[in-house]
C-alpha positions in Angstrom: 14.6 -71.9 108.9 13.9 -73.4 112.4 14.0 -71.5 115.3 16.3 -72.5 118.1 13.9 -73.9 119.9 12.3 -76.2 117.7 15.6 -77.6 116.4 16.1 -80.7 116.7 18.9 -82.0 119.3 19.0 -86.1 119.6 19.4 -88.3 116.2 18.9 -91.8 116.1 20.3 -93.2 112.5 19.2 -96.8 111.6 21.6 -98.2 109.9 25.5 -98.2 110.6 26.9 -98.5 106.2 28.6 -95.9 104.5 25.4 -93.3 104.1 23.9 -93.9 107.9 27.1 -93.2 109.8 27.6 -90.1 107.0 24.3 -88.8 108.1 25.4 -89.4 111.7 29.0 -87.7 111.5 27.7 -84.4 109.5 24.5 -84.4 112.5 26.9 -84.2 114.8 28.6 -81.4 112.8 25.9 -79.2 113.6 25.8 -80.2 117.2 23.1 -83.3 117.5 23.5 -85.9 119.6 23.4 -89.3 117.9 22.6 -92.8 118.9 23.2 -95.5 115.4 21.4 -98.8 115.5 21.9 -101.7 113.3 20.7 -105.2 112.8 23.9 -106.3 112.5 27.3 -104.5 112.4 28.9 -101.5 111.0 29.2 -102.0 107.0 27.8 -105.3 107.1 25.6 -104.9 104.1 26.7 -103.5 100.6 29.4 -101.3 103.1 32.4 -103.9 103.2 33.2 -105.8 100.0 33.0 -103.4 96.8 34.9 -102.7 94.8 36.0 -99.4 96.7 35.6 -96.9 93.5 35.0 -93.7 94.1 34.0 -92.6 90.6 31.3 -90.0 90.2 31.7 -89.3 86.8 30.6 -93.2 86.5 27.9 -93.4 89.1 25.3 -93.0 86.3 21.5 -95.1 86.5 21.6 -98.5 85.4 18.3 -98.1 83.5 20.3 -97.2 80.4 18.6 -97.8 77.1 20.9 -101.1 76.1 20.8 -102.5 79.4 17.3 -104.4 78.7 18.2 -106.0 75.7 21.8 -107.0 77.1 20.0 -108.3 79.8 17.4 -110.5 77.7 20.0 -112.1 75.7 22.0 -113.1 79.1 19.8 -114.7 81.1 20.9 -118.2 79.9 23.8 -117.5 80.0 25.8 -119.4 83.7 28.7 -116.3 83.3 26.7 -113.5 82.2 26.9 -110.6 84.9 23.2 -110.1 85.8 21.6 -113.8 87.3 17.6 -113.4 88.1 16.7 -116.7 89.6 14.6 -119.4 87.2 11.8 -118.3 90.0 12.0 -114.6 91.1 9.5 -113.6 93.7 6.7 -111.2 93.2 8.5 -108.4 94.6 11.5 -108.8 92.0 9.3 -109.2 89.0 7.8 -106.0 89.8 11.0 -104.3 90.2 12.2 -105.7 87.2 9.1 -104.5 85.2 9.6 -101.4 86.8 12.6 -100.8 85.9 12.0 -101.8 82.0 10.2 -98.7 81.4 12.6 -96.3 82.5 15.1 -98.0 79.7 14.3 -95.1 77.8 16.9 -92.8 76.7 14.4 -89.7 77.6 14.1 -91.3 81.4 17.7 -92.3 81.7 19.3 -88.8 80.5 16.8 -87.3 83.3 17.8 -89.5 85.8 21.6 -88.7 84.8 20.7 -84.5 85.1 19.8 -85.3 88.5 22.8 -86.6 90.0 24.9 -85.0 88.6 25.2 -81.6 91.0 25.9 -84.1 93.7 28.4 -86.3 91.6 30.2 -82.7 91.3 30.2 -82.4 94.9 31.2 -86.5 96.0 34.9 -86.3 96.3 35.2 -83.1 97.8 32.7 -84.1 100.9 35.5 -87.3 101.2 38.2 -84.6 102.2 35.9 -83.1 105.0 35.4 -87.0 106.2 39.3 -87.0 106.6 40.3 -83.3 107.5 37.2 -83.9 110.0 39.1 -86.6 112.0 38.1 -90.0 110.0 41.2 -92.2 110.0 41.5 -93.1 106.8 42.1 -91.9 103.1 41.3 -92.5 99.5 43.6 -92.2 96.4 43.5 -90.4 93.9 44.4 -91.8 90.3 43.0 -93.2 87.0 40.7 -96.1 86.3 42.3 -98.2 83.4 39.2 -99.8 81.1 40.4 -102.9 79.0 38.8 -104.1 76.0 38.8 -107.0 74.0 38.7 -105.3 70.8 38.4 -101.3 69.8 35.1 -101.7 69.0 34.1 -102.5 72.3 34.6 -99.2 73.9 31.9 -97.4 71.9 29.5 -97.9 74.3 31.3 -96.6 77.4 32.8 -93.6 75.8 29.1 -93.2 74.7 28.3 -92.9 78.2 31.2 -90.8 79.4 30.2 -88.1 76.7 26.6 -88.1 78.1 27.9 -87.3 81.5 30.3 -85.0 79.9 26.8 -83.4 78.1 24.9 -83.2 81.4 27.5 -81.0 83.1 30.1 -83.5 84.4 33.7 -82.9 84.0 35.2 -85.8 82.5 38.3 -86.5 81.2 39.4 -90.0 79.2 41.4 -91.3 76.5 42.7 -94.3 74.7 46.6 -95.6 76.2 48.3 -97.3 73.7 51.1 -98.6 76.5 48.9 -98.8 80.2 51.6 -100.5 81.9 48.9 -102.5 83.6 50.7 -106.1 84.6 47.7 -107.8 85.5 45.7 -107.3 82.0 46.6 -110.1 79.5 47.5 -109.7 76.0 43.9 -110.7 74.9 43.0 -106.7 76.2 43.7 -105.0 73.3 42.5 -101.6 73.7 42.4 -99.5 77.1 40.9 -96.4 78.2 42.0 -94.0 81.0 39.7 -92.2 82.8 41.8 -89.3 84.7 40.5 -87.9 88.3 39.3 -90.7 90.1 39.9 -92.3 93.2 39.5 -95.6 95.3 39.8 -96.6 98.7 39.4 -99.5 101.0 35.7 -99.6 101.8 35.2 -101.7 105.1 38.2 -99.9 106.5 37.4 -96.7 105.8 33.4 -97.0 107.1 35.4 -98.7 110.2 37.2 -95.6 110.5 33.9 -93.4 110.3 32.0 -95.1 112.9 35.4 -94.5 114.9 34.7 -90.7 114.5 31.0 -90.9 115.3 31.9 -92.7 118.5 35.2 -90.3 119.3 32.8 -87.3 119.2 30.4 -88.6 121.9 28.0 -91.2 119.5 26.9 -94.3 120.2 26.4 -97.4 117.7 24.7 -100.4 118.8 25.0 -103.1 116.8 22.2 -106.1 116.4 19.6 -103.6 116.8 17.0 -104.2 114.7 14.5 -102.0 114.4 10.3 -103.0 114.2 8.5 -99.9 114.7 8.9 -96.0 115.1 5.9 -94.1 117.6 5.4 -90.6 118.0 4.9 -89.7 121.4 5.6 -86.8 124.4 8.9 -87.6 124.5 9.4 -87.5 120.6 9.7 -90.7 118.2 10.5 -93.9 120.0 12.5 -96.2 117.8 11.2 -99.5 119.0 13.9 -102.6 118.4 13.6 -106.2 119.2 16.1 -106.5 121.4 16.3 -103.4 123.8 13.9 -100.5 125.3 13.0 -98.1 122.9 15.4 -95.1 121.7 14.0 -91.5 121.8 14.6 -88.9 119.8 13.6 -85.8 117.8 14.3 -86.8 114.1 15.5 -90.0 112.6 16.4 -91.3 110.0 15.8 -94.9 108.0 19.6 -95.5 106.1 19.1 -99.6 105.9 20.2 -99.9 102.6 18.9 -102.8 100.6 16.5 -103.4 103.7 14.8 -100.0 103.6 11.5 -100.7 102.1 10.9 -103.1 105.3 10.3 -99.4 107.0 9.8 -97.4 104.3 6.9 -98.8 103.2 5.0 -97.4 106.5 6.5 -94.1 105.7 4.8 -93.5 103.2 7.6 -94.4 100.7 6.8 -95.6 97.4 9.9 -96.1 95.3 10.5 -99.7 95.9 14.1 -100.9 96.9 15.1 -103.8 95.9 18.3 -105.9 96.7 20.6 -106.1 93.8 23.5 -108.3 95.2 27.1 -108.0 94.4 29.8 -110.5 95.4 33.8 -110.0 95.5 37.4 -112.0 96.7 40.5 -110.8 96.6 43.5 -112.9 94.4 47.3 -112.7 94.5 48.9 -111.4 91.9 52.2 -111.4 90.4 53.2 -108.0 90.4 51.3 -105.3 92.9 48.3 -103.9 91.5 48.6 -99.8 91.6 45.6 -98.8 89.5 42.0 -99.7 89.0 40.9 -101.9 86.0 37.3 -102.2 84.9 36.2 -104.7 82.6 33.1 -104.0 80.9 32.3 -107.3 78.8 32.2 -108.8 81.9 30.9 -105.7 84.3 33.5 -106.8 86.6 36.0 -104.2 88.9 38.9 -104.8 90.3 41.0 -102.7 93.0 43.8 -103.2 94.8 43.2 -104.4 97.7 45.7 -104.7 100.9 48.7 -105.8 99.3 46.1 -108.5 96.5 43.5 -107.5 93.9 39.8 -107.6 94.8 37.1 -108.3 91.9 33.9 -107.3 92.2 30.8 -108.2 90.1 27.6 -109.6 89.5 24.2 -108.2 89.8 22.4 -110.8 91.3 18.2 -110.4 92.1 17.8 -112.1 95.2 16.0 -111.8 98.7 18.8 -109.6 100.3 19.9 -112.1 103.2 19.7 -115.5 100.5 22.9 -117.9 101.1 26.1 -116.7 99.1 25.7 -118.6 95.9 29.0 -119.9 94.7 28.1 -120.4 91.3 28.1 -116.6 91.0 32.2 -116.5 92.0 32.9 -119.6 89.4 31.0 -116.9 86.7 33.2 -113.6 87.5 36.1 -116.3 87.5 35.2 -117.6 84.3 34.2 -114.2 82.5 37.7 -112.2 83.6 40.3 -115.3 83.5 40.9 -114.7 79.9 41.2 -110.9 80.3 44.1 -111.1 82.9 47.8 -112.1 83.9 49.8 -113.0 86.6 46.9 -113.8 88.9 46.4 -117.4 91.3 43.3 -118.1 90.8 43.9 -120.8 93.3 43.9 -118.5 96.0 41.0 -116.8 96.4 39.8 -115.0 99.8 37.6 -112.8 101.4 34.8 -114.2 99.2 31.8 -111.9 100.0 28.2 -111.3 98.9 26.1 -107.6 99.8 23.1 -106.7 98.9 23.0 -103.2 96.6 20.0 -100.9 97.5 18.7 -100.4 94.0 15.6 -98.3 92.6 13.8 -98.5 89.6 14.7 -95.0 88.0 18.7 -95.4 89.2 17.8 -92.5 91.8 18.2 -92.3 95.6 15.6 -92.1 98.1 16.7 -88.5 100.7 14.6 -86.5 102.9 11.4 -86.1 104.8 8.4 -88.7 104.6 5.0 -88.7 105.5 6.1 -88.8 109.2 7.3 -85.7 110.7 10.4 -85.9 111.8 11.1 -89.4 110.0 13.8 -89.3 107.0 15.0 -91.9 104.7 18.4 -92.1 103.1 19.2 -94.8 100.6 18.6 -96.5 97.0 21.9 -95.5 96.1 22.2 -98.9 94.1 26.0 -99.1 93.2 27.2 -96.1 94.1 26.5 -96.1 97.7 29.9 -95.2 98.4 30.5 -92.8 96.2 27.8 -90.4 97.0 27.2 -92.0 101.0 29.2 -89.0 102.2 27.8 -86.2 100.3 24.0 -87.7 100.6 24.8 -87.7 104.5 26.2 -83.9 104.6 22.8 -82.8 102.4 20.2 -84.9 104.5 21.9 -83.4 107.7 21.7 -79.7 106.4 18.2 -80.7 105.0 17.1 -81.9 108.9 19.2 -79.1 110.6 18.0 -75.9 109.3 14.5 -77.1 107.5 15.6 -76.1 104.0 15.4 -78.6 101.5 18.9 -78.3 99.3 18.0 -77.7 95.6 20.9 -81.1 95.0 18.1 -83.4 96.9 14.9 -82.3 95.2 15.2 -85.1 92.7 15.7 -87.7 95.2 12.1 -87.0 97.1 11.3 -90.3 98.6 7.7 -89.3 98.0 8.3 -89.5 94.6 
């Protein structure tokens, strides 16, 4: 454990998503003071437009031993959910190759053991967000799972009895009567998947940097940061637009933009952008439950009085255009599978880039550089597991000891 005088008392967190301004809010829990910079905005990456599930017996790695060949036979297809471009650059075909060897049942069960301890701990950590003073909620329910035939639903319930294997309390079963207006009568078999939750994400991260600022923070916002020196007065975060920021720890949280720092960290687990876009329909009757789709890997939530869809996983440079082709796909793949939706009316059409790592695993704790910690890599399930990955890190920083939850996640893996 530190002593009192070497612990540390000023924070600067780069990066204002879900897991940055969760590091910052559980710092401040033990006393730090805490200055957030971001390029942009708060929850202006992946932060804003998912899907807003909060699902840890779900947030599994997506190197899953099927995944490669599903992915083979879809790349020519225009509405298949994963889109590598006809030209990927260097940095994607290495990800990609990467990530092929880990689609190994041996590596992906491994992967699975390791998050699970802080999958148990996820929802939990939201109630100390809320009973801590963040405005917000979450709500609690089931996620209904619609299938075009019976068959179809070996592969999840596969995947739910894995997690179920590795320690994971789950709990599902087939509905012969969902009650779920806005799936069409071509969904002919539907699982529920009891204990979940879902929120709305842009709000509720809105909410959070609220809190951080309430309790004395600061957040700047088109901050970007080009360079971290060590120096008498402890580590200058350098930006390009402002005098540096001093501090005694910080900590890296840019999501999808990580390795940009990382890399002089001494951070090897590459991160690489796996983007997800979303929009919001009308529907005829109000959505009250969460439907996932898997044939076409698309989500859908409700969503301030509409339904949002979210889908895709799309391998491009994080801050590429929106591509619109990529909304006509999800369009296309989920218009058969529902009802009483205008698909006329589509809005809040988004595109974020997921942080994702080869081996499905985040990236939390110390690197080569003392006093310099990453958080991230959390692919899709960044806000599921932000606040929990904020609460360890900060504990982790705070008192020296490394909680036996983060181990996996070394970014000096």
């Amino acid at each position: 454990m530190y002593s009192r005088a070497l612990a540390p008392r000023r924070a600067v967190v780069v990066g204002a998503g879900m897991v940055g301004l969760s590091t910052a809010w559980f710092l401040q829990e033990h006393g730090l003071e805490v200055v957030v910079l971001d390029r942009s905005g708060v929850a202006a990456g992946a932060s804003w437009g998912n899907a807003g599930w909060l699902t840890p017996c779900m947030a599994v790695p997506l190197a899953e031993p099927g995944v490669l060949s599903s992915a083979v036979r879809s790349l020519g297809d225009p509405n298949a959910p994963l889109h590598v471009p006809l030209r990927p650059d260097p940095a994607v075909l290495t990800f990609l190759a990467r990530f092929a060897a880990r689609c190994t049942t041996r590596a992906w069960q491994r992967s699975l053991a390791a998050l699970v301890p802080v999958n148990r701990l996820a929802l939990d950590t939201f109630d100390e967000l809320t009973e801590g003073g963040v405005a917000a909620s979450t709500r609690g329910g089931p996620i209904m799972v619609g299938f075009a035939a019976a068959a179809q639903s070996a592969a999840l319930r596969h995947e739910l009895d894995e997690v179920a294997r590795a320690g994971f309390d789950v709990h599902y079963e087939r509905v012969d009567n969902p009650r779920v207006p806005q799936l069409s009568g071509q969904v002919t078999d539907v699982l529920r998947i009891d204990g979940q939750r879902h929120f709305e994400p842009g709000p509720f991260v809105q909410a959070l940097a609220d809190a951080v600022r309430e309790r004395g923070g600061q957040i700047v916002s088109g901050a970007r940061v080009r360079a971290l020196r060590h120096g008498p007065g402890g580590i200058a975060v350098e930006t390009f637009t402002g005098p540096p920021r001093r501090a005694d720890v910080v900590v890296v949280a840019t999501g999808a933009w990580l390795s940009e720092l990382a890399r002089r960290l001494g951070v090897r687990t590459q991160v690489q952008a796996g983007r997800g876009y979303s929009f919001s329909v009308a529907t005829e009757e109000p959505a009250k439950t969460p439907v996932y789709l898997p044939a076409a890997r698309v989500a859908c939530t409700p969503y301030q009085g509409r339904l949002r869809l979210a889908g895709t996983m799309e391998f491009r440079a994080p801050d590429d255009p929106l591509q619109p082709a990529r909304i006509a796909a999800i369009v296309r793949s989920v218009r058969p599978l529902l009802s009483g939706v205008d698909w006329s009316d589509l809005r809040d059409v988004w595109v974020g880039p997921r942080p994702m790592t080869p081996d499905g695993l985040p990236v939390l704790g110390p690197t080569k550089l003392p006093g310099v910690y990453v958080a991230g890599g959390h692919g899709m399930w960044g806000a599921t597991l932000g606040p929990i990955s904020g609460k360890l890190l900060a504990e982790r920083i705070v008192t020296g000891r490394m909680p036996a939850q983060l181990r996996p996640f070394d970014p000096l893996r």
